[in-house]
Steps between C-alpha positions, in 0.01 A plus 500: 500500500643834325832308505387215269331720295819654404668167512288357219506831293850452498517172372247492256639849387851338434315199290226737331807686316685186403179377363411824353877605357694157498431197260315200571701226444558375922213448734697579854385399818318789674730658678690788489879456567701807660814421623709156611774405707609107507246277496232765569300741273253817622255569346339864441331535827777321678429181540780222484456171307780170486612564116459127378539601154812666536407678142521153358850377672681865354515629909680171593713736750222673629332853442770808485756309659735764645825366364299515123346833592854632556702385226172625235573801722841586452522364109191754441701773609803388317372361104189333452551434083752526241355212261744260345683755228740505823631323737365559863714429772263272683370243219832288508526455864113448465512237207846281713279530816175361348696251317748346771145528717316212331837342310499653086724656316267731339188726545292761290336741695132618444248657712172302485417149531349466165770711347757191637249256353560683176832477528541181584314382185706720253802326656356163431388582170814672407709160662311248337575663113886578595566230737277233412482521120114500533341722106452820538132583631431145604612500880276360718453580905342253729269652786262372714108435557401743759814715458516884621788651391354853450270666264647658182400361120810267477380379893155473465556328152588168705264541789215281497305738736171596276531865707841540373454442160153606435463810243877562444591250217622466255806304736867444460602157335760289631354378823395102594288470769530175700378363836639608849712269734455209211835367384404295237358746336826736466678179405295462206502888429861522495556268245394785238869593384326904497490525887726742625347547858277382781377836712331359835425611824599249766206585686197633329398827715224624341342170391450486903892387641445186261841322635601210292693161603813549643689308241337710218699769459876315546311240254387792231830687519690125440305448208515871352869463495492112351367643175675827512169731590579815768313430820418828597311557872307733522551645863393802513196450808707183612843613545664670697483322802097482494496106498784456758760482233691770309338377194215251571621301139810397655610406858743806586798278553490342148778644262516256241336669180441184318200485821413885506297724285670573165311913569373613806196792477501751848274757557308639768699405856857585288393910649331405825149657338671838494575542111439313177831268457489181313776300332557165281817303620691265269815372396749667300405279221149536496510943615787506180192521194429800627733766337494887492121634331329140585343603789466752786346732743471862597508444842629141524823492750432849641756613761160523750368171438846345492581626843124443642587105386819453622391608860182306462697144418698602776205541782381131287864366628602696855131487609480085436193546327520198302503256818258682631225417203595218548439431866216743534343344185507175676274630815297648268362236341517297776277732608246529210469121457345520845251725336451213204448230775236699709307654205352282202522819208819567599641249253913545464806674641776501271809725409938487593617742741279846580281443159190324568168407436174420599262328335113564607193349337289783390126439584190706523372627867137416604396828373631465185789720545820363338812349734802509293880548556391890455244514809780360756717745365257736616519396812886449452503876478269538768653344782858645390636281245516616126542205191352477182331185350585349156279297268208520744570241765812571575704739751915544472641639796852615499587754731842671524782236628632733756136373687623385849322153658328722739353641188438246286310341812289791548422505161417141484221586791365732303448310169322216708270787612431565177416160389310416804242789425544401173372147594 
């Protein structure tokens, strides 16, 4: 008994002073994370959970992988930051290796996800006066119902999630809203001569893995570049090899850019989880508005993160982890839709690759007591599993892709636990 005494004085301790000292704006599961290593995390009093959040798809090679621990290593010791008044001797092989990776000819490197979202907007923006002819101030860029591309004032000024958005206006112009995975209605939006871009997500993560037809995306970029509009994808929780494809807008061996993304946005996964790195990706025609003074970063194309990211596309490539989303994916909802045909509030399995979902019907227990996506998570966390639910009925699981069969097995056993004492 003495033991868990200490055991729960240490947790709560560790959440009492982020509560006390840190702001409010997450409500994290509660549990208190220590240390990792592949698919696993411990937490404070050493227990080990199956990470199936994978710090939403940024660990796609696992926790401190040892050939990322190395490298961040032995570039620490060497030059961490010079900014971009100089040249560093690791950004160009950095920028050709990221590029000849997923097939442009040019990236701008950033840090954070949102800071790439940024970017890519600017660029668009900046295209669409010089390249397009479109008035100055008039631009206009096409985004999605549902959309999550991060949460600064230009972001959240084209969410339509009332959280996002509530207290922080007045918002940033130049956004049109329309609906998700709905053709028609970008046809008739692009037909305003003052697009410039269409920013999407080919999957929707944190609307709850909404995955759209598989003809939408090829069909979207097709008509983006019929009237002369920049497709950009926004890939910064899908790529990467997360949906079983280097970039889950495009089937990896498809080099014709009249039928790829016009930008490409990477975040997260483009370090392994082990530093911020984020970059857009272009062409040379579309990267060239952006001239000396038009935009940049402190720390954007550091010699650290540039190293960390080369080694981490290379684990993606010499460690196969794009087949292996894909294969594994495939058991796992295999899987899960055994779960949806034995239970009747476990509604849906959907997702590509190692990002997934599970839709539950929230309900109320016989004593009242609510059962929602947050209550099996609970028990998720419990019985050794750790995921986080989204919009209330739904769970994403997406745990690092170097997650053997074996693994992905176990973890399956545990999840139907879960929902069976859910049940």
């Amino acid at each position: 008994m003495p033991q868990i005494t200490r055991s729960l004085t240490k947790t709560q301790r560790a959440i009492d002073l982020e509560d006390k000292y840190g702001a409010h704006n997450y409500h994290p599961l509660p549990v208190v994370l220590d240390s990792g290593k592949g698919v696993f995390v411990w937490d404070v009093d050493g227990k080990r959970y199956y990470d199936f959040l994978s710090a939403y798809s940024a660990v796609n090679q696992g926790h401190c992988h040892p050939r990322l621990v190395k490298v961040m290593q032995e570039q620490a010791a060497r030059m961490t930051l010079t900014s971009r008044a100089f040249y560093n001797s690791v950004l160009g092989e950095y920028a050709k290796t990221v590029c000849e990776f997923f097939g442009y000819e040019k990236m701008l490197p950033m840090n954070t996800g949102a800071e790439a979202v940024e970017t890519a907007i600017k660029m668009a923006r900046k295209w669409g006066y010089e390249k397009k002819g479109i008035r100055t101030d008039q631009a206009k860029v096409l985004v999605c119902e549902g959309n999550f591309h991060g949460r600064t004032i230009s972001i959240v000024s084209m969410s339509t999630d009332p959280a996002s958005q509530g207290g922080f206006g007045p918002f940033t112009p130049g956004f049109e809203v329309i609906a998700y995975d709905d053709i028609p209605a970008l046809e008739k939006a692009l037909e305003d001569p003052n697009v410039c871009a269409f920013l999407v997500e080919p999957i929707q993560g944190e609307k709850g893995v909404y995955t759209p037809a598989d003809d939408y995306i090829p069909k979207a970029i097709a008509a983006c570049k019929a009237h002369n509009v920049l497709f950009i994808a926004d890939e910064i929780q899908t790529g990467i090899a997360r949906t079983g494809r280097l970039l889950c807008s495009v089937p990896d061996e498809e080099t014709d850019p009249a039928k790829r993304p016009d930008a490409v946005i990477l975040a997260k996964a483009l370090s392994g989880g082990m530093y911020p790195v984020s970059a857009v990706l272009a062409s040379d025609e579309v990267m060239g508005v952006f001239t000396p003074g038009t935009h940049g970063s402190t720390y954007g194309g550091n010699p650290m993160g540039a190293r960390i990211a080369m080694e981490a596309m290379a684990v993606v490539q010499e460690e196969n982890l794009t087949q292996n989303a894909d294969r594994l994916g495939r058991v796992f909802r295999s899987e899960m839709q055994k779960l949806v045909d034995a239970y009747p509030f476990v509604k849906l399995v959907r997702g590509k690759g190692l990002l997934n979902a599970l839709v539950i019907e929230a309900r109320t227990a016989t004593d009242g007591s609510p059962k929602t996506a947050w209550e099996l998570c609970i028990l998720l966390r419990d019985n050794g599993l750790l995921a986080k639910p989204t919009h209330g009925d739904i769970i994403r699981f997406a745990p690092p892709l170097v997650i053997t069969e074996v693994q992905v097995m176990e973890a399956c056993n545990i999840i139907a636990l879960s929902v069976k004492q859910f049940a």
